[in-house]
Short mmCIF file of the C-alpha atoms (twelve columns), coordinates in Angstrom:
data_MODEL
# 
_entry.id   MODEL 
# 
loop_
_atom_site.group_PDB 
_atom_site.id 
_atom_site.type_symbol 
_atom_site.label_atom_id 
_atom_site.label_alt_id 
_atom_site.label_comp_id 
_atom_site.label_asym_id 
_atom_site.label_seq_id 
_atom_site.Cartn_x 
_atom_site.Cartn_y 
_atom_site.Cartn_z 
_atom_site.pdbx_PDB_model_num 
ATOM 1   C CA . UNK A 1   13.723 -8.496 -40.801 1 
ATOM 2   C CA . UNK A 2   11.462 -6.532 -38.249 1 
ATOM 3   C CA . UNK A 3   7.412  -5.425 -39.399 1 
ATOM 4   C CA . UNK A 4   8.307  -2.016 -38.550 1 
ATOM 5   C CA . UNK A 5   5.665  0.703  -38.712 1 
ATOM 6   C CA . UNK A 6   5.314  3.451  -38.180 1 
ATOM 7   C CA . UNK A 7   2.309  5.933  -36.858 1 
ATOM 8   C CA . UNK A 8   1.045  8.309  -34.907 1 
ATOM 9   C CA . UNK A 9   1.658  9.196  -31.149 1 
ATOM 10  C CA . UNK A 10  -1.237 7.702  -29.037 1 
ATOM 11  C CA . UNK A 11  -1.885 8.795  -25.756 1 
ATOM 12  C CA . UNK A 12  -1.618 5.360  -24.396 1 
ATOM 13  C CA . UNK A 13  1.877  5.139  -25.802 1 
ATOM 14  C CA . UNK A 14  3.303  8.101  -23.409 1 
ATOM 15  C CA . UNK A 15  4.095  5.520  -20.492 1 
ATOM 16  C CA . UNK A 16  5.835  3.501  -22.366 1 
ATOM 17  C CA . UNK A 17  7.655  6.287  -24.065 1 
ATOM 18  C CA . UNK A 18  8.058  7.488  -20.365 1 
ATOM 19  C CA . UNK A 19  9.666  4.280  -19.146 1 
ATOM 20  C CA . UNK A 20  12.060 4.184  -22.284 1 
ATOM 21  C CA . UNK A 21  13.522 8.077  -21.323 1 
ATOM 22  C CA . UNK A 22  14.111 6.739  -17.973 1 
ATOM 23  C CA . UNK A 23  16.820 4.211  -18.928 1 
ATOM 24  C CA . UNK A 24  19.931 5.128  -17.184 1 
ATOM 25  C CA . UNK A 25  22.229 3.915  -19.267 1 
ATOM 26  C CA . UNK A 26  20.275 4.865  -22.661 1 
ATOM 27  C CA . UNK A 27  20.431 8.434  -20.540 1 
ATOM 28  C CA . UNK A 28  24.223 8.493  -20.542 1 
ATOM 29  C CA . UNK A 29  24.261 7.073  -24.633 1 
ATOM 30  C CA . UNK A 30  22.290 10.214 -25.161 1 
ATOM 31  C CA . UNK A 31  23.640 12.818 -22.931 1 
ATOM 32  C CA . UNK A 32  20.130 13.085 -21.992 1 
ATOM 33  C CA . UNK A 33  18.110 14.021 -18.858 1 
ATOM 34  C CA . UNK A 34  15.053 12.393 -18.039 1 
ATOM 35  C CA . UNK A 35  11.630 14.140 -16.849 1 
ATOM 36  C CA . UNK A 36  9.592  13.190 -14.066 1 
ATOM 37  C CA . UNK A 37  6.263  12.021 -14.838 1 
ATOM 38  C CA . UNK A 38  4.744  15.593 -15.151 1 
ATOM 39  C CA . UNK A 39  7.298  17.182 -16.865 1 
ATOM 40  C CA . UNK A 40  7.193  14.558 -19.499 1 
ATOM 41  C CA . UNK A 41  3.427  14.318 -20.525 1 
ATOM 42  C CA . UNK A 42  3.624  18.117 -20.282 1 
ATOM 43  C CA . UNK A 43  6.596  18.000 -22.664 1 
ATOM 44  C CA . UNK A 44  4.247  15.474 -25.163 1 
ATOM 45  C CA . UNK A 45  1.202  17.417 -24.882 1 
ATOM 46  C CA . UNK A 46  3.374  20.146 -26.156 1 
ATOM 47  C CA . UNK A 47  4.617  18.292 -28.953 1 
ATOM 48  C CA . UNK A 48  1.286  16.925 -29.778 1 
ATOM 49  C CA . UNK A 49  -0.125 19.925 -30.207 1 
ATOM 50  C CA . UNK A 50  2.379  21.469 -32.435 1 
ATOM 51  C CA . UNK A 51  0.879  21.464 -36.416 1 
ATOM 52  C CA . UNK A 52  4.809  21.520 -37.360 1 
ATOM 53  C CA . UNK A 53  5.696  18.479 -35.668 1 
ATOM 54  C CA . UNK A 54  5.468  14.456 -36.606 1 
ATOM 55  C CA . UNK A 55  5.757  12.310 -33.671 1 
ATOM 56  C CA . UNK A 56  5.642  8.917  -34.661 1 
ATOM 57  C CA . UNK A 57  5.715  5.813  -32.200 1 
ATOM 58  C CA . UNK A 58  7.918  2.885  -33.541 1 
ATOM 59  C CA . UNK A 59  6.114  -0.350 -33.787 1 
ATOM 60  C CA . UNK A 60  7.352  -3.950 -34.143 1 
ATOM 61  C CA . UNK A 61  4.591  -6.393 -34.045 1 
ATOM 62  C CA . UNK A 62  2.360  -4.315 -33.010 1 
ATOM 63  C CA . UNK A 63  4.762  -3.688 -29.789 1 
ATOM 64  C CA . UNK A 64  6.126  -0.202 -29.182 1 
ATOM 65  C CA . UNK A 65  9.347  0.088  -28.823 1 
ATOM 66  C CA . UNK A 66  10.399 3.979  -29.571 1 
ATOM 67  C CA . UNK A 67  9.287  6.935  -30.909 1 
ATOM 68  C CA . UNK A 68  10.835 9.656  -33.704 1 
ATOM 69  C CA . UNK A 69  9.662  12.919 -34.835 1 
ATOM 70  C CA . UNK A 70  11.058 15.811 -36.951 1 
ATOM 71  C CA . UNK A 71  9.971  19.552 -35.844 1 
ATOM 72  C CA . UNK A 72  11.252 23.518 -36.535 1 
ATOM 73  C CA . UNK A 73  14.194 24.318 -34.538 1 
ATOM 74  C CA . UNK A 74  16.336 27.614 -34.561 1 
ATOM 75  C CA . UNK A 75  16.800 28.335 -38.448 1 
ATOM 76  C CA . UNK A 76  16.440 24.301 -39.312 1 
ATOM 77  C CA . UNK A 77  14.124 21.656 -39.727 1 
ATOM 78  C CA . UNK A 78  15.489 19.034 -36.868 1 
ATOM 79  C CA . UNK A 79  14.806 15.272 -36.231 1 
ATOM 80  C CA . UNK A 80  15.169 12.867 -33.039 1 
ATOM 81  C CA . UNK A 81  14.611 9.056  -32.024 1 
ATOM 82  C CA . UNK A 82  14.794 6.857  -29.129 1 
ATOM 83  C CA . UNK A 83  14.786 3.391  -28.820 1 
ATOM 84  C CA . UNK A 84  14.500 1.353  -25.716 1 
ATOM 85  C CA . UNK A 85  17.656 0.179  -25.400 1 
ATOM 86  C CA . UNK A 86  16.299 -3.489 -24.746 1 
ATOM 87  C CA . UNK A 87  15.761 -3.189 -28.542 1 
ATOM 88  C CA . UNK A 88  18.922 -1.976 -29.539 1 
ATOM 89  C CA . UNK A 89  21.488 -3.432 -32.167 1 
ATOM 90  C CA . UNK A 90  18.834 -4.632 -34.372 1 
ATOM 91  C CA . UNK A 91  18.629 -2.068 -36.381 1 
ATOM 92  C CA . UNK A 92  15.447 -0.592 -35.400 1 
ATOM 93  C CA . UNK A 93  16.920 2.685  -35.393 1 
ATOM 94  C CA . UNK A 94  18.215 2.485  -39.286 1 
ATOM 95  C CA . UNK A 95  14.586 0.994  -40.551 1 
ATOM 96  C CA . UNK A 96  12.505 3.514  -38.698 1 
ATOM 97  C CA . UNK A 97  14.649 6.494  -39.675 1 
ATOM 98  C CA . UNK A 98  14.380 5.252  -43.165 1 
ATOM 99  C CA . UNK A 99  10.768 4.741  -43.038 1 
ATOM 100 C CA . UNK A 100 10.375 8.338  -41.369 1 
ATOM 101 C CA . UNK A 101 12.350 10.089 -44.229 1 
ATOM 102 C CA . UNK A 102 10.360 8.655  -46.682 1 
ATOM 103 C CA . UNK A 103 7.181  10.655 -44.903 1 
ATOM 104 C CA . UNK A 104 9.242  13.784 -43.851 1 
ATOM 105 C CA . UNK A 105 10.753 14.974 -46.993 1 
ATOM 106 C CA . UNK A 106 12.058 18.147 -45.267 1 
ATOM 107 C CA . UNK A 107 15.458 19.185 -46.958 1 
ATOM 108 C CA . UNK A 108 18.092 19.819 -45.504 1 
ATOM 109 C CA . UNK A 109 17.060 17.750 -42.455 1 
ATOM 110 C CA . UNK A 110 19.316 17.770 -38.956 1 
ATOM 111 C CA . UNK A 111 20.246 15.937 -36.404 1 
ATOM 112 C CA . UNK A 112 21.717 16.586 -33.417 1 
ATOM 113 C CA . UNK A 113 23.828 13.862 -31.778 1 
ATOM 114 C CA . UNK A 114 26.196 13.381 -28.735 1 
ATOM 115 C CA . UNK A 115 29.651 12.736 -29.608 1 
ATOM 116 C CA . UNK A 116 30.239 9.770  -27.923 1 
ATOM 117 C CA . UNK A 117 27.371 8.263  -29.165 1 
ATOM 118 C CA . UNK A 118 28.562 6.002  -31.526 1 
ATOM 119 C CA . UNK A 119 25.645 4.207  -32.510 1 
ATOM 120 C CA . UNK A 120 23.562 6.702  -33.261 1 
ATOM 121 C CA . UNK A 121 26.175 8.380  -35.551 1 
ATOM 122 C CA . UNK A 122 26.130 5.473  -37.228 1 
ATOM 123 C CA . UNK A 123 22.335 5.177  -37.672 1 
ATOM 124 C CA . UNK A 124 22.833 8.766  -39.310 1 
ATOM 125 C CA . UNK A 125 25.622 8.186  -41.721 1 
ATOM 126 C CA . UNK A 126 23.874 5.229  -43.017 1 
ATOM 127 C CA . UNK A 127 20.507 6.848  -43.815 1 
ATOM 128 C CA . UNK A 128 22.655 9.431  -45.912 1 
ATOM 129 C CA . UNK A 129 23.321 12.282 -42.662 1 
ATOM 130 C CA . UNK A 130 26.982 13.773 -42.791 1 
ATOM 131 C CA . UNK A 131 28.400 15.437 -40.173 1 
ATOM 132 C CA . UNK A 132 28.352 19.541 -40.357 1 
ATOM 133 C CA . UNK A 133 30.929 21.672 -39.253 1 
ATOM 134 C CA . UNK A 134 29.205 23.711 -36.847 1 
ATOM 135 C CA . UNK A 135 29.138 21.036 -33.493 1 
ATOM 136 C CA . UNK A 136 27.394 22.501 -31.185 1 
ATOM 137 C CA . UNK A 137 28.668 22.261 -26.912 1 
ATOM 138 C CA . UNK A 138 25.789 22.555 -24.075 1 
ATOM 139 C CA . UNK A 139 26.332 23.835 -20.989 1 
ATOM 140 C CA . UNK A 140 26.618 19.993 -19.378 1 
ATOM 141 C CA . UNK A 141 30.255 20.297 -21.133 1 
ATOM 142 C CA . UNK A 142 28.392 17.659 -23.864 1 
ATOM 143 C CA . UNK A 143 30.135 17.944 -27.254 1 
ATOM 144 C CA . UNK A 144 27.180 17.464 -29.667 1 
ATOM 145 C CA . UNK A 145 27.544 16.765 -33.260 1 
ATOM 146 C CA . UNK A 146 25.080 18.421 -35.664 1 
ATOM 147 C CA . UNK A 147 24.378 15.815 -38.567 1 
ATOM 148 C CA . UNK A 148 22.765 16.745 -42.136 1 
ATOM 149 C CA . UNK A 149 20.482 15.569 -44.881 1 
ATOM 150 C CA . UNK A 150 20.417 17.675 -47.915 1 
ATOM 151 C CA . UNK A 151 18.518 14.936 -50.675 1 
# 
């Protein structure tokens, strides 16, 4: 299995967090858009800054190779990860989401999830998430599931 740790957002690690939210094809997984350069650090000094959030860089070896956080959304405590997708299917994902629930013991916990995104429902359902029954659609016509943690 992987040393996965986790820790604290660096400065240094923003351009490789940068890179990884460029992916194209991670993009389309997500039904994310990506930020410029300016946008983005903008959009992590934000989130560094924030007392309610924990941003947490995924390490393997010392290498990073995504991030995850939890912060206050609308009404509920909400989480979110990314992987660089040349680290997918080892179950990165599953370890660090485990790891980070074990630190954030925010209950209920949500996620919110494309629905085509198969993997990443699955990364979910295995670290105890089940799907809600309010989905949620953007205004990109994206159909996004909204997953829960109550324990």
């Amino acid at each position: 299995m992987h040393d996965i740790r986790l820790r604290a957002v660096e400065d240094d690690d923003l351009p490789i967090l940068f890179e990884h939210q460029l992916d194209e094809q991670a993009n389309r997984m997500a039904a994310f858009r990506p930020r410029d350069r300016d946008a983005f650090m903008t959009h992590w000094g934000k989130i560094l800054d924030d007392p309610t959030v924990i941003a947490r860089a995924i390490e393997i070896d010392g290498e990073v190779v995504g991030n995850i956080g939890s912060w206050d959304g609308p009404g509920v405590r909400l989480l979110g990860y990314w992987v660089g997708r040349q680290h997918w299917g080892r179950g990165i994902a599953t370890a660090a989401l485990t790891a980070f629930l074990d630190e954030d013991r925010s209950r209920p916990i949500h996620a919110l999830v494309a629905a085509h995104n198969t993997g990443s429902i699955r990364v979910l359902e295995k670290c105890g998430f089940r799907r809600s029954s309010e989905d949620v659609s953007t205004g990109d016509d994206v159909e996004e599931l909204l997953f829960r943690r109550d324990a």
